[in-house]
Every structure is written in C-alpha cells, then in structure tokens.
C-alpha positions in Angstrom: -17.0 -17.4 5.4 -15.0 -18.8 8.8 -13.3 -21.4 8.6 -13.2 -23.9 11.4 -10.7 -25.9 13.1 -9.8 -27.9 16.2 -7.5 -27.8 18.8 -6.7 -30.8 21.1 -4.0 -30.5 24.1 -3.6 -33.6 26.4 -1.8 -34.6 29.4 0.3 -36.7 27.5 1.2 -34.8 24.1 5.0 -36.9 23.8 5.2 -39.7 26.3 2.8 -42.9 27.1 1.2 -43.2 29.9 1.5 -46.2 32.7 -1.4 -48.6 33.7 -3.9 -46.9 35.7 -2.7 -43.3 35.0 -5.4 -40.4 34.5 -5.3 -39.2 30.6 -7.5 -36.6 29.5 -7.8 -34.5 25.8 -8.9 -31.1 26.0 -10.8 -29.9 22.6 -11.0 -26.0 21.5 -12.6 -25.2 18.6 -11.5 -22.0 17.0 -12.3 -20.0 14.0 -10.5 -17.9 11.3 -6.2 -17.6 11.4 -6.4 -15.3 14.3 -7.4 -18.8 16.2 -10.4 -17.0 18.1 -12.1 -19.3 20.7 -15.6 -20.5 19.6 -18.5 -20.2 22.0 -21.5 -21.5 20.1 -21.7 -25.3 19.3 -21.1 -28.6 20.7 -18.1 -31.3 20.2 -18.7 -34.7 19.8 -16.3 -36.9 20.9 -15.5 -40.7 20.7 -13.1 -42.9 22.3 -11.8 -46.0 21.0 -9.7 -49.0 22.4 -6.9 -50.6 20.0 -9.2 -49.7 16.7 -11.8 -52.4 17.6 -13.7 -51.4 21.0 -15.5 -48.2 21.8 -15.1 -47.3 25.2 -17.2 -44.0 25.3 -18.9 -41.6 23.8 -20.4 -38.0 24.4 -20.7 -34.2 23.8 -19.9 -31.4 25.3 -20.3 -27.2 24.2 -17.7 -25.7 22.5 -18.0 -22.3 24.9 -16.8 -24.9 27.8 -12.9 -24.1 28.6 -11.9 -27.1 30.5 -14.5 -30.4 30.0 -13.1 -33.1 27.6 -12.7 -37.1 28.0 -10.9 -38.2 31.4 -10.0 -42.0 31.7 -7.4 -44.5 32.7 -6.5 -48.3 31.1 -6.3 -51.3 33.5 -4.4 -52.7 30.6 -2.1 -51.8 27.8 -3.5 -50.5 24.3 -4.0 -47.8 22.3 -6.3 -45.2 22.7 -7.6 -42.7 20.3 -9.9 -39.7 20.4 -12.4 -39.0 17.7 -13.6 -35.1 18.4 -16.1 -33.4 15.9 -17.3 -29.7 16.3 -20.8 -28.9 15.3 -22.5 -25.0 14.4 -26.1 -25.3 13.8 -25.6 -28.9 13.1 -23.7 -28.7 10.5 -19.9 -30.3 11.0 -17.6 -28.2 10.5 -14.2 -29.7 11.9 -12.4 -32.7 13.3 -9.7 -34.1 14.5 -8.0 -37.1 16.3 -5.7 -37.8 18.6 -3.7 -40.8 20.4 -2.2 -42.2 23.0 -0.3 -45.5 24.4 -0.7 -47.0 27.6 2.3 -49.2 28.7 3.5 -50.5 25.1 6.7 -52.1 26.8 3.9 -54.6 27.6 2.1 -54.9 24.3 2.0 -58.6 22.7 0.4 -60.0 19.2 -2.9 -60.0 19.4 -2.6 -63.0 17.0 0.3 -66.1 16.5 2.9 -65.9 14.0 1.7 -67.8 10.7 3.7 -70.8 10.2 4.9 -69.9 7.1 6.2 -66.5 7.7 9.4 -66.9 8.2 10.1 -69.1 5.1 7.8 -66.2 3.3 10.1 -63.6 4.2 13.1 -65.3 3.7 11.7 -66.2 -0.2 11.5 -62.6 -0.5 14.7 -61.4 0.9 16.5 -63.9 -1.6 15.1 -62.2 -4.6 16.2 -59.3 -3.0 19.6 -60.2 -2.7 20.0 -61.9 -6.0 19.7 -58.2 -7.0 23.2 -56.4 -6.2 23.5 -53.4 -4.1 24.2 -50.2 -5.7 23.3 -46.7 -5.9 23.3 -44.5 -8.8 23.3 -40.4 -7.3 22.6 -37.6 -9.5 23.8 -34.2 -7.9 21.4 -32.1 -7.3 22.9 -28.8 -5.6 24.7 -28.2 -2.3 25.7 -25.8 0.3 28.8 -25.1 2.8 26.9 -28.0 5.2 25.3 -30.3 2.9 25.3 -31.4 -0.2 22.1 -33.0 -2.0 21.8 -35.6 -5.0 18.6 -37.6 -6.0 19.4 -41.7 -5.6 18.0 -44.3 -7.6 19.1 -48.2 -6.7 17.8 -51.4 -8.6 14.9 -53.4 -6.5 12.2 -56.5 -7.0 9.5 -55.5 -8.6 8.8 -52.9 -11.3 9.9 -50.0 -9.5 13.6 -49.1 -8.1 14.3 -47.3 -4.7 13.8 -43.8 -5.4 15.0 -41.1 -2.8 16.8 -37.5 -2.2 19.8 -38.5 0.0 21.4 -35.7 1.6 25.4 -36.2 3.6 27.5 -33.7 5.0 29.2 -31.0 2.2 32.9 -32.7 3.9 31.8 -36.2 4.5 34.6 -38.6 5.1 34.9 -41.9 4.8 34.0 -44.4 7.4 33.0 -41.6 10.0 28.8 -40.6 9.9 26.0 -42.7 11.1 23.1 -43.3 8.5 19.4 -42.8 8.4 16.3 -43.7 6.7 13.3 -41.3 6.7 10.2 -43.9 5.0 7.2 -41.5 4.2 3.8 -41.4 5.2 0.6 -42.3 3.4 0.1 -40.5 0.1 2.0 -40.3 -3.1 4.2 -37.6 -3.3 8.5 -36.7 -4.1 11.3 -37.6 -1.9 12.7 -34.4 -0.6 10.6 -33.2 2.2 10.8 -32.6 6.1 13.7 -32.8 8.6 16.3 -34.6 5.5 18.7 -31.3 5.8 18.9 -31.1 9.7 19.8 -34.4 9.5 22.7 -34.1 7.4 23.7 -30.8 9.1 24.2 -33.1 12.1 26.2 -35.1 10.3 24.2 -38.1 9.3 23.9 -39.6 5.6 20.2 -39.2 5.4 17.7 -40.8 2.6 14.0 -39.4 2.3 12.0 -42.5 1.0 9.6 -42.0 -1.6 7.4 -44.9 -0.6 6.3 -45.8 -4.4 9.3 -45.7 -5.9 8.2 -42.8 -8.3 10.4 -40.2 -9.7 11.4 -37.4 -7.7 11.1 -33.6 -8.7 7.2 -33.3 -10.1 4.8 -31.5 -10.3 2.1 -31.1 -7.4 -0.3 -32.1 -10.4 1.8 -35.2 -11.8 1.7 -36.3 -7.8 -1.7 -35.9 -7.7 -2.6 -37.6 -10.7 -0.3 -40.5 -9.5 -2.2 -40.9 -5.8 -5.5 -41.4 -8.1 -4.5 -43.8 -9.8 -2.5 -45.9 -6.5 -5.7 -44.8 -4.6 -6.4 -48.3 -2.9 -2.9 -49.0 -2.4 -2.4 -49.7 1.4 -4.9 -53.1 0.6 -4.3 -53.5 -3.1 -3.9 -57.3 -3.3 -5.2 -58.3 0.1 -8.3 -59.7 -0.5 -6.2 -62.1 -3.3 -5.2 -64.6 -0.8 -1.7 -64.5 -2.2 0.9 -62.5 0.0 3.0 -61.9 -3.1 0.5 -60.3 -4.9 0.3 -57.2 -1.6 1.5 -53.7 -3.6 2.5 -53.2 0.2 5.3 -56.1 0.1 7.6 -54.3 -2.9 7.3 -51.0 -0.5 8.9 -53.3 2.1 11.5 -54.7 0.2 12.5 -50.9 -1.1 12.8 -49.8 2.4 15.2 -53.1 3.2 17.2 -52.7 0.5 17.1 -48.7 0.9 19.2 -49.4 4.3 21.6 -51.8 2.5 22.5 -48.9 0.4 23.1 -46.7 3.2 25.2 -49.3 4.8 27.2 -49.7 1.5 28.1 -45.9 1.4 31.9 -45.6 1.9 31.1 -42.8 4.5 28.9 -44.6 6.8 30.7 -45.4 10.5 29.9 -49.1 9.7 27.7 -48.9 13.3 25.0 -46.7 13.4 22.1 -47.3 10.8 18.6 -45.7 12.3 15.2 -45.7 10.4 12.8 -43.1 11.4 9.3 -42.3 10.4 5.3 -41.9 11.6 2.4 -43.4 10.5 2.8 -45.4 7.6 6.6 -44.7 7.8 6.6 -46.2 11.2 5.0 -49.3 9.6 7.8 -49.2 7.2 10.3 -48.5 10.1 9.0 -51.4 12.2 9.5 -53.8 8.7 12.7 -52.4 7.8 14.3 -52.9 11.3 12.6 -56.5 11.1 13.8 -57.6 8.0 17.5 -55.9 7.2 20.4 -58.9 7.9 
C-alpha cells in the first residue's frame, strides 16, 4: 500500500515577508520514497490569520503543477496554511506551513496584567533562594568535544536535566554559551545540532523540557508523554498561575542559563538561547526572565 505525503514550497521558505508583499505556498502531493508526483485527487487548503480568523478556503487537483494560495497582508500577523490531500475521498496526508508578515511591527494583542511583574519576581526569588550549581557526569568524548549529562537543583519537583556538550580543549573564560530548550513532546536531552555547536566552540546544553532523566528507552519516553499528555494547559483552567505545569518548565530554562553563565569557561559575554516551537516559547521566556 502507498503511502502518502505532502510537499509545500513557498516564496518565503526562511525570511518574512513586508506589508503588501505577494506570498504564495505551492502543495505536491507525492507517493511512496521515490517521491513520485500524484495526479489523481484534490488538496484542500485553508488559510488562517494569527490562529483566530480564516481568511480563505478552497481546493485544487493534485495533477495541477503550479495553482496554490496567493495573497498579501495589509497588516502584520501570522499566517498559516492548512493543506489536506484527498484519493477517493479518503485523506490521506497533511501538512502546514507558516509565515510572518512584518513582525518588527507586532504588538500584544492584550495589556500586561497588573500583577505580572510582582508574579514573576515571586517566582524568580524562589529561584534564587536555590544556589546555582551543576553536577556533570561524563559521558564520552572525542578529539573536538567532549560530552557529560548535567543535572542542577530547581523549584519544583524536578531538577534541570540536560546533555551539555563544550569543546574537548575548553579554556577558561574564552567560549560563548548556548541553550537548545526542546520542542513539544517528552523525550531525552541529547538530540539535534548539540555537537556542531560545541565543534564551533560554544558550551552547548540540550534541555530536556520536563526535567526527566536522560538516556531511556524510546518506550520509558513513551510511557512518560502518556502520562504528561495534557501538559502544555495542565493547571490553566485552575485560576492559579502557580499551579501551570508550564511555569516550573520556565524557571528550568532560567536557571538552565545561570548555569551556563556560572561555567568557568564561558567568555562572561555571550549567552544565546535557541529553539522552535515550544522551544522558541521557552526561548522568548528565558531571554525575558534571566537577570
């Protein structure tokens, strides 16, 4: 049996795109790991405004080499792209994709509540009531790096929990720092771009966002993310900020940077955080909140 998948391009697959620019996404559904071009079907597509407003909606057949959705923004915001490929009328892929018209210009859609900042400052107390240290188990290294799994005492009932990875001839005072949050799911510190990093000479920390042990099994992972299933909102519909599972996450990512910035090797200057989707939530709170 095929399987299915599909292809998007766009006119803007890295950049965003200024006010009243043309920005179009071109689907291609293909079948089987030869990626052959599928002629029989329709797409569906949708295309939404900022998550709240749909601005259009339509089909068109999946033989088709070059329709897709053309439009423009008189305003900044976020659009996204909803396409889903149909054989027989059955579904049988989807995808999304996105892009950002002028988000130098992008303002709360909402005020600040007026006790944020005395919130956050509350929490960052308990944070630093809590002293900064690392404790880093080697775990094997190389002629360009050398790796070791970190653990460092947090709020809450779970520590910061990473794989932190620093040039094989680190010295002291001399490499910048960086933090690499993950994104949704429940899985070990260890994965993606943490070795380049530390090649280039950075002292690099991949995040596990729960705070779990590192190391396990796909299945203990698994059985983990089943249990934590509703975590983005757990505690939200409380009324109580305090009681967010998402508000520990935070605080491991701020104190995850004051333990880079208390490694004797760091340049003392350069401290980056770096992730996508729910890491670049945790990114935007990290940079927010570290002092």
């Amino acid at each position: 049996m095929d399987s299915y998948q599909l292809l998007i391009s766009s006119t803007h697959p890295a950049r965003a795109a200024k006010i009243g620019e043309t920005i179009s996404f071109y689907p291609t559904l293909v079948s089987g790991g030869a990626n052959r071009k599928v002629y029989q079907g329709i797409i569906r597509w949708k295309l939404e405004r900022n998550a709240e407003q749909v601005v259009s909606r339509g089909e068109i057949p999946a033989a088709s080499y070059s329709q897709g959705v053309t439009f423009h923004s008189d305003a900044p915001g976020y659009f996204k792209g909803t396409f889903e490929a149909f054989l027989d009328g059955k579904s049988v892929a989807e995808k999304q994709i996105g892009v950002l018209v002028a988000p130098e210009l992008l303002r709360p859609a909402l005020p600040v509540p007026d006790d944020f900042g005395p919130f956050w400052e509350k929490q960052l107390k308990k944070l630093q009531s809590i002293p900064v240290s690392a404790k880093l188990t080697p775990l094997d290294s190389s002629d360009q790096v050398a790796a070791f799994d970190l653990q460092a005492e947090c709020v809450g009932n779970q520590p910061v929990s990473g794989i932190f990875m620093r040039p094989a001839s680190a010295a002291q005072g001399k490499h910048p720092a960086v933090l690499l949050p993950h994104g949704a799911g429940v899985r070990s510190a260890g994965y993606g771009l943490l070795a380049g990093w530390a090649a280039k000479g950075f002292l690099a920390l991949d995040l596990n966002a729960h705070g779990l042990e590192n190391g396990n099994s796909p299945e203990w992972y698994a059985a983990k993310e089943r249990e934590l299933g509703d975590y983005p909102t757990r505690g939200f519909d409380s009324g109580d900020p305090e009681k967010a599972y998402v508000l520990n996450l935070f605080l491991r990512v701020v104190r995850a940077l004051e333990v880079l910035a208390a490694m004797p090797e760091w340049d003392g200057k350069n401290l980056w955080i770096y992730g996508g989707s729910q890491g670049a939530w945790q990114s935007l709170a990290g940079a927010a909140l570290i002092k």
